[in-house]
PyMOL Python script that loads the backbone (N, CA, C, O; Angstrom):
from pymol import cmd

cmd.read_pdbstr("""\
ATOM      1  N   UNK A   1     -11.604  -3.547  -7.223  1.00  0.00           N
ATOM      2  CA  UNK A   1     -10.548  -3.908  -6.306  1.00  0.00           C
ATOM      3  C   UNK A   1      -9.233  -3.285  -6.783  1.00  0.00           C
ATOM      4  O   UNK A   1      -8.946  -3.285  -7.980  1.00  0.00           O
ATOM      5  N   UNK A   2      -8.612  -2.874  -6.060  1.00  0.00           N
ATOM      6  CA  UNK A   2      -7.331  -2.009  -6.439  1.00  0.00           C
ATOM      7  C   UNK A   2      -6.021  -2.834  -6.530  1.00  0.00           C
ATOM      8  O   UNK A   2      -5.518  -3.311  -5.512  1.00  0.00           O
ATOM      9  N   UNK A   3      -5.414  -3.013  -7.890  1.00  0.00           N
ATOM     10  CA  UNK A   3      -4.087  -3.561  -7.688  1.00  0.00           C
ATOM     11  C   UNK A   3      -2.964  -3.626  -7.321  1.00  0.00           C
ATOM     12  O   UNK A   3      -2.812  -2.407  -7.243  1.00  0.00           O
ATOM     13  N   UNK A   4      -2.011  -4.021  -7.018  1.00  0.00           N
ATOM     14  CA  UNK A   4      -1.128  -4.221  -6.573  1.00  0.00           C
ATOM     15  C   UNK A   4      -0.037  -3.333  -7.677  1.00  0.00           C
ATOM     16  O   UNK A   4       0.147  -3.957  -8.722  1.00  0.00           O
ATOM     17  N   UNK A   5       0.711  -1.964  -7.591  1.00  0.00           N
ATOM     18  CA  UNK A   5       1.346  -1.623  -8.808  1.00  0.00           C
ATOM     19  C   UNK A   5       2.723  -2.333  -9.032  1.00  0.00           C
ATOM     20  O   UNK A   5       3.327  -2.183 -10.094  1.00  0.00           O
ATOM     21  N   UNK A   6       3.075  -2.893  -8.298  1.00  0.00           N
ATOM     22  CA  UNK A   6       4.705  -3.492  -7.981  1.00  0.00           C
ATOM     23  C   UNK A   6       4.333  -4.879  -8.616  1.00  0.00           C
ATOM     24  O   UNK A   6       5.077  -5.253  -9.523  1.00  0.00           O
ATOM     25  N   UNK A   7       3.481  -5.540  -8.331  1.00  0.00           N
ATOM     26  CA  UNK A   7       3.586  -7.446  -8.231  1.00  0.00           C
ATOM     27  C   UNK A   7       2.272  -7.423  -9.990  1.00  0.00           C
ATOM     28  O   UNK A   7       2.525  -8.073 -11.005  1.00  0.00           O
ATOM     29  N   UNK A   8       0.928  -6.454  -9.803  1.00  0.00           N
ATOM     30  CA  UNK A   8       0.146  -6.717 -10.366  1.00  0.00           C
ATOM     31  C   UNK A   8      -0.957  -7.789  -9.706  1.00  0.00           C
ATOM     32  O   UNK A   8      -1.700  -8.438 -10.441  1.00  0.00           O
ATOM     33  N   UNK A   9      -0.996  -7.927  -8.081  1.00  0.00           N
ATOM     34  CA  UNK A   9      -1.433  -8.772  -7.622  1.00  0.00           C
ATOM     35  C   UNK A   9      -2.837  -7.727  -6.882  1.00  0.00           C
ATOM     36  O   UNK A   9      -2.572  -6.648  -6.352  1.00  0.00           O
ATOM     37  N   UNK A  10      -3.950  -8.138  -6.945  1.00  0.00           N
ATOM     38  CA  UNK A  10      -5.720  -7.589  -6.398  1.00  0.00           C
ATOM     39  C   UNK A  10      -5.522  -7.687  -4.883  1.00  0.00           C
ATOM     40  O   UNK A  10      -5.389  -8.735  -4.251  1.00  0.00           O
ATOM     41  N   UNK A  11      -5.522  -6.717  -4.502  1.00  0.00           N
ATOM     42  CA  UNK A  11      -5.738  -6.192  -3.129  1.00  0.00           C
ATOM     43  C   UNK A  11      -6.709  -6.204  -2.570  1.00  0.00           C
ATOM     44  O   UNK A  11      -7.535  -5.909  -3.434  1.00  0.00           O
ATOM     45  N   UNK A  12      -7.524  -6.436  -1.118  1.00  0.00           N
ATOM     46  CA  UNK A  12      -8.557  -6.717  -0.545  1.00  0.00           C
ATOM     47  C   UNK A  12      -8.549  -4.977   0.367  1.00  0.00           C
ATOM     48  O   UNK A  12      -7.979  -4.580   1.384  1.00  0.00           O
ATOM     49  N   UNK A  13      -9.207  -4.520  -0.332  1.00  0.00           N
ATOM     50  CA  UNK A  13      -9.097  -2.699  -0.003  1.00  0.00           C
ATOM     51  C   UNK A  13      -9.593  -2.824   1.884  1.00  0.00           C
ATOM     52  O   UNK A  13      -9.152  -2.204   2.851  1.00  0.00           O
ATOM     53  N   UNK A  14     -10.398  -3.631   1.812  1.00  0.00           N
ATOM     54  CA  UNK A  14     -10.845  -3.436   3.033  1.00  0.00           C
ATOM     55  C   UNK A  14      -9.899  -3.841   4.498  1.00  0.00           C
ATOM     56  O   UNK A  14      -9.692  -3.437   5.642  1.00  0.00           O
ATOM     57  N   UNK A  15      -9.533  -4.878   3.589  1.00  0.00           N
ATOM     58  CA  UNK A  15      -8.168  -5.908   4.613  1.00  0.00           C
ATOM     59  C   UNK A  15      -7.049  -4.825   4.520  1.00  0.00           C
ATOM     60  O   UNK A  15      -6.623  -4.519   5.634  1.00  0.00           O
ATOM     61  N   UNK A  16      -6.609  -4.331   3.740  1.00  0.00           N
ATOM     62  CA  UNK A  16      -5.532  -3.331   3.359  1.00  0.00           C
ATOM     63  C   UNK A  16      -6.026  -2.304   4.606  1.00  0.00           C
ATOM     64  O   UNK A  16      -5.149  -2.066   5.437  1.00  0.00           O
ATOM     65  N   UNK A  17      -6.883  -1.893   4.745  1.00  0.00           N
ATOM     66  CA  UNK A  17      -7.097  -0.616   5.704  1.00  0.00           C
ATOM     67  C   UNK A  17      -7.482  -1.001   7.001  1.00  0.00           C
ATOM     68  O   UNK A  17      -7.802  -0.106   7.783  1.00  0.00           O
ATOM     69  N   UNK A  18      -7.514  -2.440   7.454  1.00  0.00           N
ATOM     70  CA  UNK A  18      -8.363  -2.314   8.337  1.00  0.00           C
ATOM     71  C   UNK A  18      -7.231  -2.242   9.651  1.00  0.00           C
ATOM     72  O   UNK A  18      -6.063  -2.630   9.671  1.00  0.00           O
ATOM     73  N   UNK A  19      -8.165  -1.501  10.877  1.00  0.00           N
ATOM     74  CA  UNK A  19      -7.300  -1.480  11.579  1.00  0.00           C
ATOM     75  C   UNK A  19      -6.977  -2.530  12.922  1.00  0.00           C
ATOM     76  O   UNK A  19      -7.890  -3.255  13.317  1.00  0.00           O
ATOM     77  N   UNK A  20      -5.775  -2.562  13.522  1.00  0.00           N
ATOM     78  CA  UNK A  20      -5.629  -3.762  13.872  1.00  0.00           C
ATOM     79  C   UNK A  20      -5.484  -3.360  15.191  1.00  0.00           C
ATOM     80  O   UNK A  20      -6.106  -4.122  15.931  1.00  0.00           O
ATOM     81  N   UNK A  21      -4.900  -2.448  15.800  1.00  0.00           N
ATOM     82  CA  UNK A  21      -4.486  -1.704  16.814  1.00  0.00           C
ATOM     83  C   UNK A  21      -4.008  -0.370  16.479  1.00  0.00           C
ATOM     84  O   UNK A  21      -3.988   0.157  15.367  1.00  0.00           O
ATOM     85  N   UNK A  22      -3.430   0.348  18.175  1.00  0.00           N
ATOM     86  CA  UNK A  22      -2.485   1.813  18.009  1.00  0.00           C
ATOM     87  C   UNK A  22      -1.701   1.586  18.384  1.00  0.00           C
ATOM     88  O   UNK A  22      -1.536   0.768  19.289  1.00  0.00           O
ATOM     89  N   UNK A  23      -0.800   2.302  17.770  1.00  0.00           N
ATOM     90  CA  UNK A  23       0.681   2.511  19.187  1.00  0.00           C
ATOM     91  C   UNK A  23       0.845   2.986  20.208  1.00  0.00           C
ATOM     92  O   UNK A  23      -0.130   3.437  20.809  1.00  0.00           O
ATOM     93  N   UNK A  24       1.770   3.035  20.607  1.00  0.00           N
ATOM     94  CA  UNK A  24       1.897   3.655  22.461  1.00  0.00           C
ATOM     95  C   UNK A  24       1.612   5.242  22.130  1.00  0.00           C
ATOM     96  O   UNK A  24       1.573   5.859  23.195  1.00  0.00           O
ATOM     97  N   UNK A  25       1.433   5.964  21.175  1.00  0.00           N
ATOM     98  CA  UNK A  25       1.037   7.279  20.842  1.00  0.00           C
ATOM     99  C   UNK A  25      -0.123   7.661  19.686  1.00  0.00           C
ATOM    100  O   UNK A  25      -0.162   8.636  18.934  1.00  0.00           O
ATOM    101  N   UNK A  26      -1.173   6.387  19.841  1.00  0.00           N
ATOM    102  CA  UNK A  26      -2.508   6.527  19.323  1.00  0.00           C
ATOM    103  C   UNK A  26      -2.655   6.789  18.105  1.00  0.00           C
ATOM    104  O   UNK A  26      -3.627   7.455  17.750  1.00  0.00           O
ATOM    105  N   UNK A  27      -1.735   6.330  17.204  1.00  0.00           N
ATOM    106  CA  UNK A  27      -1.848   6.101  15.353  1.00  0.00           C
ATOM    107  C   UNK A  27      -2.361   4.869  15.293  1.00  0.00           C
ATOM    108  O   UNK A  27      -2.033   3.827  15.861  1.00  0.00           O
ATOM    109  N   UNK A  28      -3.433   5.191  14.328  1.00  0.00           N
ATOM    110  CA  UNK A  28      -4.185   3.371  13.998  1.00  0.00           C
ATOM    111  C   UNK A  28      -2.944   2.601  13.498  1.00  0.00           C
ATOM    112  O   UNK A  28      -1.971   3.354  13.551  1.00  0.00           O
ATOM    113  N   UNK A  29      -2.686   1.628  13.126  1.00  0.00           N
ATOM    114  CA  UNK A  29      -1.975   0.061  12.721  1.00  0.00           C
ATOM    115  C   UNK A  29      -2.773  -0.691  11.990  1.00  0.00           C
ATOM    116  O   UNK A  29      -3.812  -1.030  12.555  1.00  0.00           O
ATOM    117  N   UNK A  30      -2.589  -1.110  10.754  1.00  0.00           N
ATOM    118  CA  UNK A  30      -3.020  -1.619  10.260  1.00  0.00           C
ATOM    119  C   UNK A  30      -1.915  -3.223  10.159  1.00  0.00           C
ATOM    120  O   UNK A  30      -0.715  -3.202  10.429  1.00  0.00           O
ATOM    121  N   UNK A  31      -2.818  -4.719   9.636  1.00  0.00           N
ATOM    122  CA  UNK A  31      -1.933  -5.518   9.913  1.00  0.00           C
ATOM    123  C   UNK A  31      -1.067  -5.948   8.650  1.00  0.00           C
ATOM    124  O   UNK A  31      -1.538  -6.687   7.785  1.00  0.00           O
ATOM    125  N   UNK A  32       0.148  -5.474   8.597  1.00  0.00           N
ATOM    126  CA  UNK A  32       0.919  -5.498   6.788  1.00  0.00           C
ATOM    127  C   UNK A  32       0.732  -7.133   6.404  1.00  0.00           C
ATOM    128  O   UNK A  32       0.353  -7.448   5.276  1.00  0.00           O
ATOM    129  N   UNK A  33       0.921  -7.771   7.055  1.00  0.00           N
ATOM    130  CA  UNK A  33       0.312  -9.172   6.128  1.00  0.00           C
ATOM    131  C   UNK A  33      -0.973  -9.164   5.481  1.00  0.00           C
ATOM    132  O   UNK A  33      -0.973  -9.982   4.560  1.00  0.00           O
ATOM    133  N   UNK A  34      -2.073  -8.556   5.603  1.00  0.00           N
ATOM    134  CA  UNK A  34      -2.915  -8.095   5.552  1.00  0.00           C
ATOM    135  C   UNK A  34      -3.247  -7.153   4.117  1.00  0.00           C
ATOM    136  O   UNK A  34      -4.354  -6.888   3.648  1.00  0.00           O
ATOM    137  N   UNK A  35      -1.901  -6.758   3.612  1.00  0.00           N
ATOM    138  CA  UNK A  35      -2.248  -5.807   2.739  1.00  0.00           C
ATOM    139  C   UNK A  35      -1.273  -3.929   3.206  1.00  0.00           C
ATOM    140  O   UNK A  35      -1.600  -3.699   4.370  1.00  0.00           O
ATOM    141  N   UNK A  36      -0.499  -2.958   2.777  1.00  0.00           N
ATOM    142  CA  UNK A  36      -0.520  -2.029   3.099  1.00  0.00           C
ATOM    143  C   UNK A  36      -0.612  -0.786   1.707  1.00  0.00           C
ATOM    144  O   UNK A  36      -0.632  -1.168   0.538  1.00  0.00           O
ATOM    145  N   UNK A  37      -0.647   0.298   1.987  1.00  0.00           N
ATOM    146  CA  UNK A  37      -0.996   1.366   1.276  1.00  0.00           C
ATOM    147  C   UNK A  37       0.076   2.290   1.506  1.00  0.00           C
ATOM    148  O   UNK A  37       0.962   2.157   2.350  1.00  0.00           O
ATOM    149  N   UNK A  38      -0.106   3.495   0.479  1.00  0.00           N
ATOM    150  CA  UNK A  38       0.520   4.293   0.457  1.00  0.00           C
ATOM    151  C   UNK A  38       0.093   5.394  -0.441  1.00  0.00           C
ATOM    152  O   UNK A  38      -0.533   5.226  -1.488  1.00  0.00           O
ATOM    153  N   UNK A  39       0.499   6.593   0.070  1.00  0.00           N
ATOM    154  CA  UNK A  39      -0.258   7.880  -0.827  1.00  0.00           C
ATOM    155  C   UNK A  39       1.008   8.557  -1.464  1.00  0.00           C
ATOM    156  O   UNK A  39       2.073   8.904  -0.954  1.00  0.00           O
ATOM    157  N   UNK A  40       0.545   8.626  -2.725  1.00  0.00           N
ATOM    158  CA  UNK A  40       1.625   9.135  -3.406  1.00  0.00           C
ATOM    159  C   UNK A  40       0.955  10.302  -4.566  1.00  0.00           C
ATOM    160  O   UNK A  40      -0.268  10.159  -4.583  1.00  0.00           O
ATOM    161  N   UNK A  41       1.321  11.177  -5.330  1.00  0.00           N
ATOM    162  CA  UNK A  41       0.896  12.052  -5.682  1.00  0.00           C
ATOM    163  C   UNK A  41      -0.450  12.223  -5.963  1.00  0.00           C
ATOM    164  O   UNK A  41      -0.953  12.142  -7.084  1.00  0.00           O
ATOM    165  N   UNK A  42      -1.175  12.528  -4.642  1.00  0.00           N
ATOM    166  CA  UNK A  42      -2.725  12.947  -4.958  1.00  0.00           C
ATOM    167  C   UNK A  42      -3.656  11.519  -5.067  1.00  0.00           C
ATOM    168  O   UNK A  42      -4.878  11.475  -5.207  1.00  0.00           O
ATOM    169  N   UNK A  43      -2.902  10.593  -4.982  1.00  0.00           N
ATOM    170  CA  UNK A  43      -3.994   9.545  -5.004  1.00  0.00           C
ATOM    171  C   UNK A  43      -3.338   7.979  -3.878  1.00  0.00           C
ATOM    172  O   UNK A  43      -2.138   7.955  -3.602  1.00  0.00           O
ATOM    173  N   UNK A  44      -3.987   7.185  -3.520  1.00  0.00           N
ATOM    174  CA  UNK A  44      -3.594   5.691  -2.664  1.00  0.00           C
ATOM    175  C   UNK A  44      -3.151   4.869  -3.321  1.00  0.00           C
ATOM    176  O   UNK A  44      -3.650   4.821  -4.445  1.00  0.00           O
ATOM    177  N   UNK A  45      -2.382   4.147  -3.107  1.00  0.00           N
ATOM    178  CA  UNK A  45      -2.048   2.639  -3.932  1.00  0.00           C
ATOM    179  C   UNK A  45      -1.229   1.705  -2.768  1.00  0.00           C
ATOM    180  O   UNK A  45      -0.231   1.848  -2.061  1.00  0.00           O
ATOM    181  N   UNK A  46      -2.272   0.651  -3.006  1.00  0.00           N
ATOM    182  CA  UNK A  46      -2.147  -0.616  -2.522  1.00  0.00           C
ATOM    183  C   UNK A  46      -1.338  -1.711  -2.602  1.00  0.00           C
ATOM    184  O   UNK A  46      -1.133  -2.013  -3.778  1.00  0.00           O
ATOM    185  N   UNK A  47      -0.706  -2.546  -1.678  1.00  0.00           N
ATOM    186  CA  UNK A  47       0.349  -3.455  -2.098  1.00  0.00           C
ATOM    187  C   UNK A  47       0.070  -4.163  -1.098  1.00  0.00           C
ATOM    188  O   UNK A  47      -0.480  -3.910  -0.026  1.00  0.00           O
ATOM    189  N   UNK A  48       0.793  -5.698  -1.848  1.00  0.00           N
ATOM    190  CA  UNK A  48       0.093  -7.391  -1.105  1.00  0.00           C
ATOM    191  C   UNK A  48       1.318  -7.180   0.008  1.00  0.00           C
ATOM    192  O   UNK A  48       1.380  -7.967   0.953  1.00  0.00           O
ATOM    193  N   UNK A  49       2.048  -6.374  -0.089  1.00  0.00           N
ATOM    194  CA  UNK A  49       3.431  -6.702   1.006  1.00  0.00           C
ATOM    195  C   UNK A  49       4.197  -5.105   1.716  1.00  0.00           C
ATOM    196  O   UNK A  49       3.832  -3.930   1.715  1.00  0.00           O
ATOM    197  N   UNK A  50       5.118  -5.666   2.137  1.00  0.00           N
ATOM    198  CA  UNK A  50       5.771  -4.359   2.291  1.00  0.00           C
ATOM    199  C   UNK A  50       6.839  -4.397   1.782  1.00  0.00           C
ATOM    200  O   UNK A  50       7.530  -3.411   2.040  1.00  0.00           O
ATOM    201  N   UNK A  51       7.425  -5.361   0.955  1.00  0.00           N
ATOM    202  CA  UNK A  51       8.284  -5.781   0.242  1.00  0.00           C
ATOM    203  C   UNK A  51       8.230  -4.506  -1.324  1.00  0.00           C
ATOM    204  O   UNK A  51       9.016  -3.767  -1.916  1.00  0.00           O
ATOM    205  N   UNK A  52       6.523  -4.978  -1.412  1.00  0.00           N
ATOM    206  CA  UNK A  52       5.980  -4.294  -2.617  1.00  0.00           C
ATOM    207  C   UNK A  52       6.336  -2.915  -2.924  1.00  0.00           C
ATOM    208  O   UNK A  52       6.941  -2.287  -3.793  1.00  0.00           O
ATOM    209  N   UNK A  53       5.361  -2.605  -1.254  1.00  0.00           N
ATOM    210  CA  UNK A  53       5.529  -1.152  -0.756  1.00  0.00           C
ATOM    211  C   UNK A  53       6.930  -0.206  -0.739  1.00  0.00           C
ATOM    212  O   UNK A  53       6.904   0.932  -1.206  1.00  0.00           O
ATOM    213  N   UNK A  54       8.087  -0.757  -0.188  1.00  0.00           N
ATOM    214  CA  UNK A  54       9.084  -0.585  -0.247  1.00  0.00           C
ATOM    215  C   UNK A  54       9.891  -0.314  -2.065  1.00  0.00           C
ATOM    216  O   UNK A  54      10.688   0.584  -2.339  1.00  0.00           O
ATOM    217  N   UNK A  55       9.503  -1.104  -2.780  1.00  0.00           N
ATOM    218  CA  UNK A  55      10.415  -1.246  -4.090  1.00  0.00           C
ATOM    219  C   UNK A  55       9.190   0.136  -4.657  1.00  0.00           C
ATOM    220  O   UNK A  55       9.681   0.980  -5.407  1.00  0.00           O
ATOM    221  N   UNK A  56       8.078   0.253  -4.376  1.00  0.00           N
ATOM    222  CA  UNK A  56       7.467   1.414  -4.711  1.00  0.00           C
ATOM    223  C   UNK A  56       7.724   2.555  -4.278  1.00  0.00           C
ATOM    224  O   UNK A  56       7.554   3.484  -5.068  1.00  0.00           O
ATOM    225  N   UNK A  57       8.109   2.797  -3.193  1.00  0.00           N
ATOM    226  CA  UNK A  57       8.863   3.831  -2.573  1.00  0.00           C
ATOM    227  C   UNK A  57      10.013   4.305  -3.041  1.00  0.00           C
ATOM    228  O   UNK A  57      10.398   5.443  -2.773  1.00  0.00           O
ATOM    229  N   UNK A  58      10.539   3.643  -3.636  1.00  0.00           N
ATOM    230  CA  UNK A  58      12.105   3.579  -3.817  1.00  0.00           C
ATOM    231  C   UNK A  58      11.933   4.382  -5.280  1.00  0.00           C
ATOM    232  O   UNK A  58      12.720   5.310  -5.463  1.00  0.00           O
ATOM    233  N   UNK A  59      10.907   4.072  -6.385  1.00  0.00           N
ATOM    234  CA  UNK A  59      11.337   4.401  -7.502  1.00  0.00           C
ATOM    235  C   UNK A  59       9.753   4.482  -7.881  1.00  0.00           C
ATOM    236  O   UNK A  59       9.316   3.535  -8.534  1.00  0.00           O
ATOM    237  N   UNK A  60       8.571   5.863  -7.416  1.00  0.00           N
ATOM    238  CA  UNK A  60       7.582   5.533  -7.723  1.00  0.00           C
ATOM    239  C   UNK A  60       7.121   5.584  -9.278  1.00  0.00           C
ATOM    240  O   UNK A  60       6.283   4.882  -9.843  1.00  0.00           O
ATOM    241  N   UNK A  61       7.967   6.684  -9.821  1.00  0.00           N
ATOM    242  CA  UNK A  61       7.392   6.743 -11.099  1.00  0.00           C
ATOM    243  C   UNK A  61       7.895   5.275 -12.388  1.00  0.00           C
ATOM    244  O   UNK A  61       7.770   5.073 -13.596  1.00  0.00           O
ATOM    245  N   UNK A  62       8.304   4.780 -11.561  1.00  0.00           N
ATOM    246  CA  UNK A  62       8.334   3.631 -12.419  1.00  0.00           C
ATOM    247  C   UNK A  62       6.963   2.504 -12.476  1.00  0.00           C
ATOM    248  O   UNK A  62       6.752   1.859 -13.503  1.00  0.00           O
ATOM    249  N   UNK A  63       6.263   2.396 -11.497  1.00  0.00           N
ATOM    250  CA  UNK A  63       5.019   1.677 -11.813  1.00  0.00           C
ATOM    251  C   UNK A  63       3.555   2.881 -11.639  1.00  0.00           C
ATOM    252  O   UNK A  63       2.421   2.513 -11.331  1.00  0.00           O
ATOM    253  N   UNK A  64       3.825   3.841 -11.829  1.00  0.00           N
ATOM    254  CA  UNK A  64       2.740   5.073 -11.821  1.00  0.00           C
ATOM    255  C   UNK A  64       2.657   5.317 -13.618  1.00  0.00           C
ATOM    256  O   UNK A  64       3.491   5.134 -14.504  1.00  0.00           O
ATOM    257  N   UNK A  65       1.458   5.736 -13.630  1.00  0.00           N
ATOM    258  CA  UNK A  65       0.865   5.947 -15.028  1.00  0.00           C
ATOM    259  C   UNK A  65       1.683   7.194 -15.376  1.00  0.00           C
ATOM    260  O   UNK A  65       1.693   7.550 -16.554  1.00  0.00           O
ATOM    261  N   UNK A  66       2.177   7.696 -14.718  1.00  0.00           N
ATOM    262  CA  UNK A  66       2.632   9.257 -14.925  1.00  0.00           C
ATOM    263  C   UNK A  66       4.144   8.441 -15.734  1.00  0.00           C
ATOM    264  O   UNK A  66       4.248   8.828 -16.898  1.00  0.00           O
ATOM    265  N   UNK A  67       5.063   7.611 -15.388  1.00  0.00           N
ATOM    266  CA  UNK A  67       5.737   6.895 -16.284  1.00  0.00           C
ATOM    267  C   UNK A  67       5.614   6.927 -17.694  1.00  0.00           C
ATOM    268  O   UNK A  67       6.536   7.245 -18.445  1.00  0.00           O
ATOM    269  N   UNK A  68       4.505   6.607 -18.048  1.00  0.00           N
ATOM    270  CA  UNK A  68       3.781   5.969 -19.246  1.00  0.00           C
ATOM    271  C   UNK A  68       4.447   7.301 -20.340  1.00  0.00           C
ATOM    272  O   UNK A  68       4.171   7.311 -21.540  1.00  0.00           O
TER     273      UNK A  68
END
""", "prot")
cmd.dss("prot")
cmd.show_as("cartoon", "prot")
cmd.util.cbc("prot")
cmd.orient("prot")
């Protein structure tokens, strides 16, 4: 199960992707309470929020192994 890099909280990979609907221009939707994702250098990472998602966006190499 893939963690959460922001909180450290286990993600439900499947709930994270699943789709919920499209938009008025036919991109899947997934439901962010639910879990959302994001691709960042060459690989996915998962987050319980968009709260998460967001503070990961903002400053990725701070919770990426590439940090380390």
């Amino acid at each position: 199960m893939p963690v959460d890099p922001v909180c450290k909280t286990e993600i439900n990979e499947s709930s994270a992707r699943a789709t919920t609907g499209q938009t008025m221009h036919g991109a899947n939707e997934v439901d962010p309470n639910a879990g959302t994702r994001s691709f960042y250098n060459g690989e996915w990472y998962y987050f319980c929020s968009l709260e998460c998602r967001t503070k990961f966006l903002t400053a990725p190499n701070t919770y990426t192994e590439t940090s380390l």
